[in-house]
C-alpha positions in Angstrom: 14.9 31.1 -21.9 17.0 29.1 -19.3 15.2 26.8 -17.9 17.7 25.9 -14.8 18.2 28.3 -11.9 20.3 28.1 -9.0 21.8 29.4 -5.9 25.4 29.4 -4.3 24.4 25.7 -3.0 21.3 24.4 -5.0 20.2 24.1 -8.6 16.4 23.6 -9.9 14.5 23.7 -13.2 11.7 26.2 -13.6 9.7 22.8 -15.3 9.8 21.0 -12.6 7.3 23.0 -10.8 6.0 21.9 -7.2 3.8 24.9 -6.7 2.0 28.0 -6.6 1.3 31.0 -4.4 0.7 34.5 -3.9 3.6 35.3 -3.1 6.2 32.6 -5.2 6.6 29.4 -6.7 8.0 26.1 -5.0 10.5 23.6 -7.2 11.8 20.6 -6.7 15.8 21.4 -6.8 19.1 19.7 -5.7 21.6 20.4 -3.2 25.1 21.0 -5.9 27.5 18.8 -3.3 25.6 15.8 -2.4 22.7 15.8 -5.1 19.8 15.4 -1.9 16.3 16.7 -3.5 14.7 19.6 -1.7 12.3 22.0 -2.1 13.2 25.6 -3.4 10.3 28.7 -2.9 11.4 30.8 -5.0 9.9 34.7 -3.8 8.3 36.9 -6.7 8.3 40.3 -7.0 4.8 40.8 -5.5 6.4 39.5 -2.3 8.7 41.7 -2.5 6.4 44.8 -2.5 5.2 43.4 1.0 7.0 45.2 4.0 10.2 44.0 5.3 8.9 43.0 8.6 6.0 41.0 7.1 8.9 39.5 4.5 11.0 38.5 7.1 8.4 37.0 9.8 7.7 33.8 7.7 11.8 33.4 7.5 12.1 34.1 11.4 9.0 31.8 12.2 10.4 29.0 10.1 13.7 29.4 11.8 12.1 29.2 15.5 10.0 26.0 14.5 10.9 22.4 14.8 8.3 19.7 14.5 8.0 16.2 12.7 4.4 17.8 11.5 5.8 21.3 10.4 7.6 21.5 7.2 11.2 21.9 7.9 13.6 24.8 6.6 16.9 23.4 5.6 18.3 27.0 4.7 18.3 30.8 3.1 19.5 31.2 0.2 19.2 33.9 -3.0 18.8 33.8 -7.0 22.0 34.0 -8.7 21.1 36.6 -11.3 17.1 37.9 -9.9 18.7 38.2 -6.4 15.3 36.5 -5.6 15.0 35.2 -1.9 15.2 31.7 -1.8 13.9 28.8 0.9 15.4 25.7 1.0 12.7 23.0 2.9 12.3 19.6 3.1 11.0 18.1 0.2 7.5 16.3 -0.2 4.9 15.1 -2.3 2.1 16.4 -3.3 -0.4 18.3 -1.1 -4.0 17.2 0.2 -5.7 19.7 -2.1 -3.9 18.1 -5.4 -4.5 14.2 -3.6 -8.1 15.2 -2.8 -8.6 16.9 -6.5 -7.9 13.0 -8.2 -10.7 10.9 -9.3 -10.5 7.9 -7.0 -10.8 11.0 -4.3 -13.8 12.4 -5.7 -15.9 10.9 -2.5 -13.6 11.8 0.2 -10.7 9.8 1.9 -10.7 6.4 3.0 -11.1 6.5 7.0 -7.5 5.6 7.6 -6.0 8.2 5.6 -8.5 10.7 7.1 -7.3 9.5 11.0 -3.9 10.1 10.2 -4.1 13.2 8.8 -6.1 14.6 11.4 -3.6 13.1 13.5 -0.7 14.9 11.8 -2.1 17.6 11.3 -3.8 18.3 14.5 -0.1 17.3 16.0 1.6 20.3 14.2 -1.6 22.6 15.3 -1.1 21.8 18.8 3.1 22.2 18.4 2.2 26.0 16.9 -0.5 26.8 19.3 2.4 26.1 22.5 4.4 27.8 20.0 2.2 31.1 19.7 1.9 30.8 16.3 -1.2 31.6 14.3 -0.9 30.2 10.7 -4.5 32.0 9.2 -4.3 30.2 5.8 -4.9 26.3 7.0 -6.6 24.7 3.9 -5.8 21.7 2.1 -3.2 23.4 -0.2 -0.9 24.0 2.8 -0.7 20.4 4.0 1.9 18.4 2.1 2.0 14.6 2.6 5.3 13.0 3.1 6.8 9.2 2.6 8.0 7.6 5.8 11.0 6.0 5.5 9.0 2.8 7.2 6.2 3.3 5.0 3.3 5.3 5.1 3.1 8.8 4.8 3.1 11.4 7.4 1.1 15.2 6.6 3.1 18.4 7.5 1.6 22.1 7.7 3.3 24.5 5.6 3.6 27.7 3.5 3.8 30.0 6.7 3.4 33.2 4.7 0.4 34.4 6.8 1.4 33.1 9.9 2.4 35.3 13.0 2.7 34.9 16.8 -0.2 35.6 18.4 -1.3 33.9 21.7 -4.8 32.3 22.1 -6.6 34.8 23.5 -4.3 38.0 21.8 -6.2 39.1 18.6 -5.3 40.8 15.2 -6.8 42.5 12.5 -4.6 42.2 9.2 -6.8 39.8 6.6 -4.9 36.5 5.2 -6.9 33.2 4.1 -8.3 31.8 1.6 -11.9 32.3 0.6 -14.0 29.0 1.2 -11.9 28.4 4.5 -12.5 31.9 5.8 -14.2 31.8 9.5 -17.8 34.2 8.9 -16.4 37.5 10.6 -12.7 37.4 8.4 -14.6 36.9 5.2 -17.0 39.9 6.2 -14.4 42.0 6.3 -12.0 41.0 3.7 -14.6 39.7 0.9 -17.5 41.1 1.5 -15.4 44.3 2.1 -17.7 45.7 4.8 -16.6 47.9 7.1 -16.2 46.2 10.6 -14.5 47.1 13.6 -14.3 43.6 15.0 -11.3 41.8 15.9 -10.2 38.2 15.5 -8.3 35.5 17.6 -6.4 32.2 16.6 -9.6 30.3 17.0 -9.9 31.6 13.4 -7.9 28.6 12.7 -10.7 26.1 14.3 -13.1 27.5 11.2 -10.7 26.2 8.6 -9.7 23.5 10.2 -13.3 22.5 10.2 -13.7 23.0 6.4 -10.7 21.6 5.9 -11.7 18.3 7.5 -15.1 18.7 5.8 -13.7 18.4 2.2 -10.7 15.6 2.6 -13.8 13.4 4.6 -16.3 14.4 1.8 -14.3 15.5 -1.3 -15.9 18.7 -1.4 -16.7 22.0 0.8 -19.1 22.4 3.2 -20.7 25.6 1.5 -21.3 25.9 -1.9 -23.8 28.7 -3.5 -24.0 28.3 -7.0 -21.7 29.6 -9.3 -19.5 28.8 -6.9 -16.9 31.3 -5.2 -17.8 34.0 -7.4 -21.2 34.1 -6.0 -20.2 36.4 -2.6 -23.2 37.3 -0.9 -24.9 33.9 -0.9 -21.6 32.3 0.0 -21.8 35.1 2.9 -25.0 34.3 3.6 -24.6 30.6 3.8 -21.8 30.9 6.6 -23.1 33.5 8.6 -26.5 32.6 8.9 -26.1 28.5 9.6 -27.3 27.4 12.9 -25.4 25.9 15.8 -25.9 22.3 14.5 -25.4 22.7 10.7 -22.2 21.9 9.2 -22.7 22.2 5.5 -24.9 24.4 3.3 -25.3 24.0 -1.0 -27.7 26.0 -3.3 -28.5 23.8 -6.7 -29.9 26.6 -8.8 -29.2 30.8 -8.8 -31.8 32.2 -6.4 -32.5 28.6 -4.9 -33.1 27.9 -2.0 -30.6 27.3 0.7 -30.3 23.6 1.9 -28.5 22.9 5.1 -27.8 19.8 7.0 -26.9 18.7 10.1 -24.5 15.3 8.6 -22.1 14.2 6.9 -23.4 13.4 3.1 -24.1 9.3 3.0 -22.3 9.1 -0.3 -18.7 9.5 1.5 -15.8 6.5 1.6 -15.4 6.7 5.6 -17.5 4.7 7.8 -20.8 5.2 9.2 -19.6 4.6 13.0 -16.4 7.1 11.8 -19.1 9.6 10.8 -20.9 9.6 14.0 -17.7 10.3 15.7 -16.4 13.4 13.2 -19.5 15.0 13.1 -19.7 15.9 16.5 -16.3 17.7 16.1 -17.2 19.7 13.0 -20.2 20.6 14.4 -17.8 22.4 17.3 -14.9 23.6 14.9 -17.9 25.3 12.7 -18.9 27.7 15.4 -19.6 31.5 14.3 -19.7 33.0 18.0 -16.6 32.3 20.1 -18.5 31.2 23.1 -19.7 27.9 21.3 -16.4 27.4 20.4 -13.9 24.8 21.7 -10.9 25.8 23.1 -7.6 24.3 21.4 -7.0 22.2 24.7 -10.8 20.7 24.7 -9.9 20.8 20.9 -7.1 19.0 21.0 -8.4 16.4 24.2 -11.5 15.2 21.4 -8.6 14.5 18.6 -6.5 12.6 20.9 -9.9 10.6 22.0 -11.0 10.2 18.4 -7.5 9.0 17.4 -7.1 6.7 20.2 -10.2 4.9 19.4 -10.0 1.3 18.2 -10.7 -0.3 15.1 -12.4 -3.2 14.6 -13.5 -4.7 11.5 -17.3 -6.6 11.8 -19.2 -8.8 9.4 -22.6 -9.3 10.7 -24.5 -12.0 9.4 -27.5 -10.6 10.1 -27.2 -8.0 6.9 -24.3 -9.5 5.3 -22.2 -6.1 5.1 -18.3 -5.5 6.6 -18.6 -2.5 8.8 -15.7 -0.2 10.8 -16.2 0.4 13.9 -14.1 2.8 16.8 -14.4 2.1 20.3 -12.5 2.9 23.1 -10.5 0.0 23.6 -11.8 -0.3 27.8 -15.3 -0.7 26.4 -14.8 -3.3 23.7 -17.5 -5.8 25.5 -19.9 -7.8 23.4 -22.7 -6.3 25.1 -21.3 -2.5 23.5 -20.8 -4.7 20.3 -24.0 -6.0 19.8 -25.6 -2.7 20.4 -23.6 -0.4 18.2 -25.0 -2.8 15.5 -28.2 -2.8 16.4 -28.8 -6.9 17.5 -30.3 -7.9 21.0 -27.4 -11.0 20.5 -25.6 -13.2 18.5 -22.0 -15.5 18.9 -18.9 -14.1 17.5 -16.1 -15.5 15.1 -12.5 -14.8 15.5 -10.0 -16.8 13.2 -12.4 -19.5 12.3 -13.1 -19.5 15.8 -16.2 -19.0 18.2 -14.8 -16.9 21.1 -15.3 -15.9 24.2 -17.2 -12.9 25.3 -14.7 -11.7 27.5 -11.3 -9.5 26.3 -12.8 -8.9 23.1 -10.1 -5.9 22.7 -7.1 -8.1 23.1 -7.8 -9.4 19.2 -6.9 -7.8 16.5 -8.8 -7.5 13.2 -8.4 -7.0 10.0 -10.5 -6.0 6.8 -9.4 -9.8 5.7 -9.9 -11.5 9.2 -12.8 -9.1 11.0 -15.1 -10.5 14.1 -17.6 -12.8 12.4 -21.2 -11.8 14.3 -23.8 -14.8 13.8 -27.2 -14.2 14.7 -30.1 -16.0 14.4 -32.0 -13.5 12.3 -30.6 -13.1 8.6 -32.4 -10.9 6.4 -30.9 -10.7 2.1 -31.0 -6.7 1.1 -30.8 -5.3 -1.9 -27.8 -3.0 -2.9 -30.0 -0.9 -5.2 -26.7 0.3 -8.3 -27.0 4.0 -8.0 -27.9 6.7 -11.4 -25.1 7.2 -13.2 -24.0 11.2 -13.6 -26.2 13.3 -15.3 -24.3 14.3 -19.0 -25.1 18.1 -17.8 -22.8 20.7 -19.7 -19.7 20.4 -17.7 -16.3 21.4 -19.5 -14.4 18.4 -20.6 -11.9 18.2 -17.5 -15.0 18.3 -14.9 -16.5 15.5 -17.0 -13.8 13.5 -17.0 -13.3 13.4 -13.7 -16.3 12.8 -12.4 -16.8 9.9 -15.2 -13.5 8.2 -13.7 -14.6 9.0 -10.1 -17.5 6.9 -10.3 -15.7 4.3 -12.3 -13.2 4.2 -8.6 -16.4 4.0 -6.8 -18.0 1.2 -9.0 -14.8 -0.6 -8.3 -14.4 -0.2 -4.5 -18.0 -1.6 -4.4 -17.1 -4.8 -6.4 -14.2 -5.1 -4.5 -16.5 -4.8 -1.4 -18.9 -7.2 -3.0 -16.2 -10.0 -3.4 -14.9 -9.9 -0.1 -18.3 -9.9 1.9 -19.3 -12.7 -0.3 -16.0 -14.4 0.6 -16.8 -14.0 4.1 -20.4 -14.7 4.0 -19.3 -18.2 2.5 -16.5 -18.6 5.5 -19.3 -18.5 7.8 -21.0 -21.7 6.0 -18.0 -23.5 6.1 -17.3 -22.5 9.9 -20.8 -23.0 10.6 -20.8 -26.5 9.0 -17.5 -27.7 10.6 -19.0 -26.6 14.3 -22.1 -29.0 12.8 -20.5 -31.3 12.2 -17.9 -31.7 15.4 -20.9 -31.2 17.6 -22.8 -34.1 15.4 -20.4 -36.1 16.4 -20.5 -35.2 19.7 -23.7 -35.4 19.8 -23.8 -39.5 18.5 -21.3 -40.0 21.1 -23.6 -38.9 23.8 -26.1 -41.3 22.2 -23.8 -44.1 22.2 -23.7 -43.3 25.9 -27.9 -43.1 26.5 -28.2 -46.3 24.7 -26.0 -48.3 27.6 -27.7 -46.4 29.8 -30.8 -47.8 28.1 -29.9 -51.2 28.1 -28.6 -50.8 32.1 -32.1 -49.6 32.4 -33.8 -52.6 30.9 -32.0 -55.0 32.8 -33.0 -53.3 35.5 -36.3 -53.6 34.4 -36.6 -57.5 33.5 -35.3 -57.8 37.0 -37.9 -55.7 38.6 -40.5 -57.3 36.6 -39.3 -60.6 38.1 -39.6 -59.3 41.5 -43.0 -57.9 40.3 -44.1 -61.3 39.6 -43.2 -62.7 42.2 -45.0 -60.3 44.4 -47.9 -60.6 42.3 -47.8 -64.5 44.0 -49.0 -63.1 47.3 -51.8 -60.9 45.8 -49.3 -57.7 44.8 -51.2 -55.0 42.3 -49.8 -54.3 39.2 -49.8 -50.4 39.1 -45.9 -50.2 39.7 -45.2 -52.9 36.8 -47.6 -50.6 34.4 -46.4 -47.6 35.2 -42.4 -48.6 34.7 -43.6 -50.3 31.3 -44.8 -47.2 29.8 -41.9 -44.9 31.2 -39.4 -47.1 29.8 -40.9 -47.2 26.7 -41.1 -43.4 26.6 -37.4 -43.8 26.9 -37.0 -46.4 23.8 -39.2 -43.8 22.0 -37.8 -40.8 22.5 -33.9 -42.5 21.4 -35.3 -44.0 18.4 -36.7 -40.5 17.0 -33.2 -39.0 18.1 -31.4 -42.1 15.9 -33.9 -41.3 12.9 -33.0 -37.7 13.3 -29.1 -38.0 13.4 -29.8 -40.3 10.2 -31.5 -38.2 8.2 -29.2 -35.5 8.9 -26.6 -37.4 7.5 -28.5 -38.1 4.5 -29.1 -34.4 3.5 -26.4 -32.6 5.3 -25.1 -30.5 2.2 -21.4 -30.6 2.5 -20.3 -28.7 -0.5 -21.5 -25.4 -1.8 -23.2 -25.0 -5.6 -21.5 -24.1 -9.0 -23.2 -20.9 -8.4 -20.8 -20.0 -5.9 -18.0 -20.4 -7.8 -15.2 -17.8 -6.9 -13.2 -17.4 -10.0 -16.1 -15.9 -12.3 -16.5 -12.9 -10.1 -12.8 -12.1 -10.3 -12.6 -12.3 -13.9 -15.4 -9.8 -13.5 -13.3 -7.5 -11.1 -10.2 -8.1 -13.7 -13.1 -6.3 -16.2 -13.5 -3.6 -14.1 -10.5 -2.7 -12.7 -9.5 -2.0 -17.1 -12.0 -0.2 -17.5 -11.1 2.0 -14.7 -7.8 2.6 -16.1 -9.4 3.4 -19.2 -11.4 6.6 -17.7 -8.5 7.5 -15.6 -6.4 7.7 -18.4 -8.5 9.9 -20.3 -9.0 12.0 -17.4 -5.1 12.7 -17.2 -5.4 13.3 -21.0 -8.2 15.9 -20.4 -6.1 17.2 -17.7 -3.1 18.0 -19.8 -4.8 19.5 -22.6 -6.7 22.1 -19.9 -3.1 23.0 -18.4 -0.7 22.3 -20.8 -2.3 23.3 -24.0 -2.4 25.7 -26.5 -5.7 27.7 -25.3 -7.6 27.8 -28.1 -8.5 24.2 -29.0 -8.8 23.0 -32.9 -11.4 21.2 -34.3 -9.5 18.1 -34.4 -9.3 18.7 -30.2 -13.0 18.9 -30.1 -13.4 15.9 -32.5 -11.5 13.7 -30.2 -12.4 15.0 -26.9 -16.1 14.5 -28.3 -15.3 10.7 -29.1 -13.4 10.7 -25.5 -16.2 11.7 -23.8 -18.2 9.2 -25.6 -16.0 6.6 -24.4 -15.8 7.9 -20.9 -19.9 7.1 -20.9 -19.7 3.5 -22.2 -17.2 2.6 -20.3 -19.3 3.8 -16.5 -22.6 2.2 -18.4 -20.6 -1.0 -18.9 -19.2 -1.1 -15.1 -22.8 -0.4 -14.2 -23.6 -4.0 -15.8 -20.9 -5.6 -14.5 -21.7 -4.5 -11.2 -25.5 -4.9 -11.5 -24.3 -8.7 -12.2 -22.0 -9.1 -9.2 -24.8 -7.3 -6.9 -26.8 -10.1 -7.8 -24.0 -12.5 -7.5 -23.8 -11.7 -3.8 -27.8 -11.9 -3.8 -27.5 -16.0 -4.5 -24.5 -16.2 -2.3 -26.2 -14.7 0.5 -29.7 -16.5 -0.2 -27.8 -19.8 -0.5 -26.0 -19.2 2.5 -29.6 -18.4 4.2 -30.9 -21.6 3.6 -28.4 -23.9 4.6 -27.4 -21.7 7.8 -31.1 -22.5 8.5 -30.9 -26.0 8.3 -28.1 -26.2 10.3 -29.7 -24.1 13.1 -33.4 -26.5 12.7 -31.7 -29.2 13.2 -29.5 -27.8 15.7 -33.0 -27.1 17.6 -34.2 -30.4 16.9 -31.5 -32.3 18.5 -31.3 -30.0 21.1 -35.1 -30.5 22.1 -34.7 -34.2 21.7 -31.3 -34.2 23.6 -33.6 -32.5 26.7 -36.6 -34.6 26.6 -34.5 -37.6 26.7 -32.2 -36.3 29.8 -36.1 -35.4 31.5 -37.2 -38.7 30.6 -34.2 -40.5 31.9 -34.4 -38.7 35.2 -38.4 -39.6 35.4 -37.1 -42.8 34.6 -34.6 -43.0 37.4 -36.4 -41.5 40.1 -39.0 -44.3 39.3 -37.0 -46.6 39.5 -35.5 -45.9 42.5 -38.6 -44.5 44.7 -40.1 -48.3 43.0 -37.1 -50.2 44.5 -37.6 -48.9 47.8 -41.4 -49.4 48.0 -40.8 -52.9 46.5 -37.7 -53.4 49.3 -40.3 -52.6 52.2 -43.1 -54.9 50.5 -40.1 -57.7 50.3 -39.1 -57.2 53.7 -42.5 -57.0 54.9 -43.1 -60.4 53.1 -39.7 -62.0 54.6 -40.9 -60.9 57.9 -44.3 -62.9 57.1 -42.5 -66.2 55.6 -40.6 -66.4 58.8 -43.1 -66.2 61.2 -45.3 -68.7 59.0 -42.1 -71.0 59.3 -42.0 -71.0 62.8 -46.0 -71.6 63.2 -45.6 -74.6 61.2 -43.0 -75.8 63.6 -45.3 -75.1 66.4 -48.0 -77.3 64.2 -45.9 -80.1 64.2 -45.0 -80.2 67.4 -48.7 -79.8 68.1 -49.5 -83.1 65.9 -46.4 -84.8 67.4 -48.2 -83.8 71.1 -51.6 -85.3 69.7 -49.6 -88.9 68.6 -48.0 -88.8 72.4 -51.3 -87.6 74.1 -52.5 -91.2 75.2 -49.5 -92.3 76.2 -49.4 -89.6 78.5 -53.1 -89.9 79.4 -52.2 -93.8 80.6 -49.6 -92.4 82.3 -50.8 -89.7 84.4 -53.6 -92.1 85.6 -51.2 -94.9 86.6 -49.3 -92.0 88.6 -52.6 -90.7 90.3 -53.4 -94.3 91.6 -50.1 -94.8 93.0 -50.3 -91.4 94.8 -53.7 -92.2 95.9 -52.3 -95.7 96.9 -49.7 -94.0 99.0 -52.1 -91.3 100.3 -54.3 -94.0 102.0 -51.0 -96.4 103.2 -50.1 -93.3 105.3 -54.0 -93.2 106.8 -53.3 -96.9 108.2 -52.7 -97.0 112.5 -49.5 -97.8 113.6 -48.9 -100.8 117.0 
């Protein structure tokens, strides 16, 4: 058989096989002049039984559309030999059903990859929606991811054999899609095979859309009876009958019981805060009646919103776990913070950094460098290891990969483990370095109180002087008692601060114990990470034996898948242990981290009540002091006033006695002068001749 094909301008190997459809199979091929790789779909005769203007539309549709998220048609070409219709496209990798069929995939997508390809995808929606264009078969088959030439991939729709232009409100009846993505009314019709007279529109799409979204965010669908597709009616039943609210339905047993649910399952690798935002969306994409359902432009509006969201990377302290959050980037306040993680408050770490409340959105974090959130209430939980998978009678690929899909999940929780542990113990060492400065600080300030201190008792020895001196002239004591004892409340209260800044000294821990040791739990990650391999390889080995086998398997295949499987179940039990022993790693990282946070913050409080009372005392002190020197300034001037005028009656006093010497003097005096005027009173009585 010759394996190579070609046309007049490419050439491809029927090995190299892309993939498969109803109606042909995709290679990779080459373009003969320049050697560029492309992709080749390859019609089959099944295709060709189709009419020619339902053979012809996906050629003409491809032709019209040009979008960076709609795969590209480079040109039509035809079999040499079959005369087989050939399409030349862009070539890509593999598509989101085959990425979200791998192990490490068995949860779901990570929340970035989910955000871009609802990005991408959504893009290349709204681009065929403007365009008219119904595509009926959206599912994760028909959405192939691409490498950037930056890096990164981008997502393009493709495989446009169902597609037709229809406008939104314009509505069809020919049946395309596949089953488990099949809006309720379509899979009526063309499953269930019941007559039905209705029609349908291009909201149709919304319904896959939804389940398509569902699976990559979960890594399953959103309805599954048991016995899976085969089991019709249930599978009709589940869709048809869900309420409003309910985006998922699953049946464990035959003739169980339906279970619905209104979330997204908690065992999923996006986000809790992501999940609040999807579900809201699913919940409207998964809409039976057309009147609950969004339009594409409201559609479109919420992915734009959803998209435009920004992420931030938290580690609170008060739980010890690295969370995602998306917030609009206007309402990024700490206030918003604090609340989507459930604290009243708390200070916040940015680059080793406290920071300031305000333009919280101008900093970008990082899974490596997220907004450090430290609260005063720290609580240790327990991250209880999960049951490992049941050994139920699964065939050998379906045990295998959900063997090495736990064995990815193990590891992303190690890997999670390390990392908050690595942060929890960056907060100790920012915590203690803050201490420390504002220790220092803090003895500075003291150095200051204490010449206040002695300003103070100088102060005070000279205003006991004056008190003493007052005392003299019959002064009470009440003002010298009274600035005894507050001064002494002041020498107290700084000698129980000094005792306190040394005994902090003498304890401060300033290195972190053996315990904490970061190279142990990486040799432990190194441990895991093998073992993964290990699964993962046998997985691939399973894989190739299902697909690329001889059918019937010998008893030599059954010995050594038997012993495969065998390893497949030590190797999760072992990864168990080792991450059973890094669980309780983090446990006495966290705990240690507890303690010595809360030293920090008693003694934090401590000097912070002491550093109070003394500034209270001081201003007692003060106020004392100066309402004391103006009560003694009035006594003194009171007394000054009294001195002088008891210096001038001691003048008058001696003056007195001086009078008293002088008084007979004067006596003899005045009684020689009253005889002479006598004497000249009676010479003036005597007659004249």
């Amino acid at each position: 058989m010759n394996v190579v094909r070609q046309s007049l301008n490419y050439v491809w190997s029927v090995q190299e096989v892309i993939g498969n459809g109803a109606t042909g199979t995709v290679y990779k091929c080459s373009a003969k002049k320049t050697g560029a790789p492309c992709a080749a779909k390859v019609f089959n005769s099944q295709a060709d039984r189709r009419p020619y203007e339902v053979r012809i539309r996906e050629i003409e549709l491809l032709k019209k559309l040009s979008h960076p998220n709609i795969i590209k048609l480079m040109g039509l070409e035809q079999e040499i030999g079959s005369k087989a219709t050939v399409l030349i496209m862009e070539l890509c990798g593999s598509s989101l059903y085959e990425i979200i069929e791998e192990p490490e995939n068995m949860f779901g997508v990570d929340d970035i990859t989910l955000i871009n390809i609802i990005q991408d995808v959504c893009a290349g929606m709204e681009y065929l929606k403007n365009s008219n264009v119904v595509h009926r078969d959206v599912k994760p088959g028909n959405i192939l991811r691409a490498d950037k030439g930056s890096g990164g991939y981008i997502y393009k729709i493709t495989d446009f054999g169902a597609a037709r232009e229809l406008g939104e409100a314009e509505q069809f009846v020919s049946l395309y899609g596949t089953e488990e993505y099949l809006h309720p009314d379509i899979y009526e019709k063309a499953v269930m095979k019941w007559s039905s007279n209705k029609t349908f529109t291009s909201r149709v799409d919304m319904w896959s859309l939804g389940v398509t979204f569902y699976h990559l965010a979960t890594g399953q669908l959103p309805f599954r009876p048991a016995g899976g597709r085969q089991n019709k009616d249930i599978m009709f039943k589940m869709i048809s009958e869900k309420s409003n609210d309910a985006i998922s339905c699953y049946q464990d047993l035959d003739n169980g019981s339906l279970i619905y649910s209104n979330e997204l399952p908690k065992k999923t690798r996006i986000s809790e805060n992501l999940k609040m935002h999807l579900t809201p969306i699913l919940k409207c994409l998964l809409q039976i009646q057309q009147q609950f359902m969004l339009s594409y432009d409201d559609f479109f509006k919420e992915i734009k919103e959803l998209v435009s969201l920004k992420k931030i990377y938290v580690f609170c302290c008060g739980n010890f776990k690295l969370q995602n959050l998306y917030m609009d980037a206007r309402e990024i306040t700490a206030t918003n913070l604090f609340q989507t993680l459930g604290i009243t408050n708390g200070e916040i770490i940015f680059n080793e950094d406290f920071i300031d409340f305000s333009n919280l959105s101008s900093y970008e974090t990082t899974v490596d460098n997220p907004f450090i959130i430290l609260t005063n209430s720290m609580s240790c939980e327990k991250l209880l290891n999960e049951d490992l998978p049941q050994n139920i009678n699964n065939d050998d690929l379906k045990f295998s990969k959900i063997h090495a899909g736990y064995a990815y999940d193990f590891k992303r929780k190690a890997e999670n483990i390390i990392l908050c542990c690595k942060l929890t113990k960056q907060i100790y060492r920012i915590v203690q370095r803050f201490f420390l400065e504002s220790f220092k600080l803090f003895q500075e300030i003291c150095k200051q109180k204490h010449y206040q201190i002695e300003f103070i008792k100088k102060q005070f020895i000279r205003l006991n002087k004056l008190l003493n001196l007052k005392d003299n002239f019959n002064s009470d004591l009440e003002m010298k008692i009274e600035s005894q004892l507050k001064y002494d409340c002041v020498v107290s209260c700084f000698s129980e601060i000094q005792t306190l800044l040394k005994r902090i000294l003498e304890n401060m821990p300033l290195k972190m114990p053996t315990i904490l040791n970061d190279s142990e739990p990486l040799l432990w990650l190194e441990s895991i990470s093998f073992l993964v391999k290990l699964n993962h390889s046998i997985f691939l080995k399973f894989y190739k034996d299902k697909y690329y086998k001889r059918a019937v398997a010998t008893m030599l295949d059954e010995l050594v898948h038997k012993t495969e499987k065998e390893k497949l179940q030590t190797n999760l039990l072992s990864l168990s242990e080792k991450l059973e022993w890094l669980i309780a790693y983090q446990i006495s990282v966290e705990k240690d981290v507890i303690q010595r946070l809360s030293f920090f913050n008693e003694e934090k409080q401590k000097i912070s009540a002491l550093t109070t009372k003394l500034d209270q005392t001081f201003k007692i002190l003060n106020n004392h002091f100066e309402l004391e020197s103006i009560n003694f300034d009035d006594e003194m001037c009171k007394y000054i006033s009294w001195s002088k005028n008891l210096v001038d009656f001691n003048k008058l006093q001696k003056q007195l006695e001086l009078l008293e010497n002088i008084m007979p003097e004067l006596i003899v005096t005045a009684n020689e002068q009253q005889q002479k005027l006598e004497y000249l009173e009676n010479f003036d009585m005597i007659p004249s001749d």
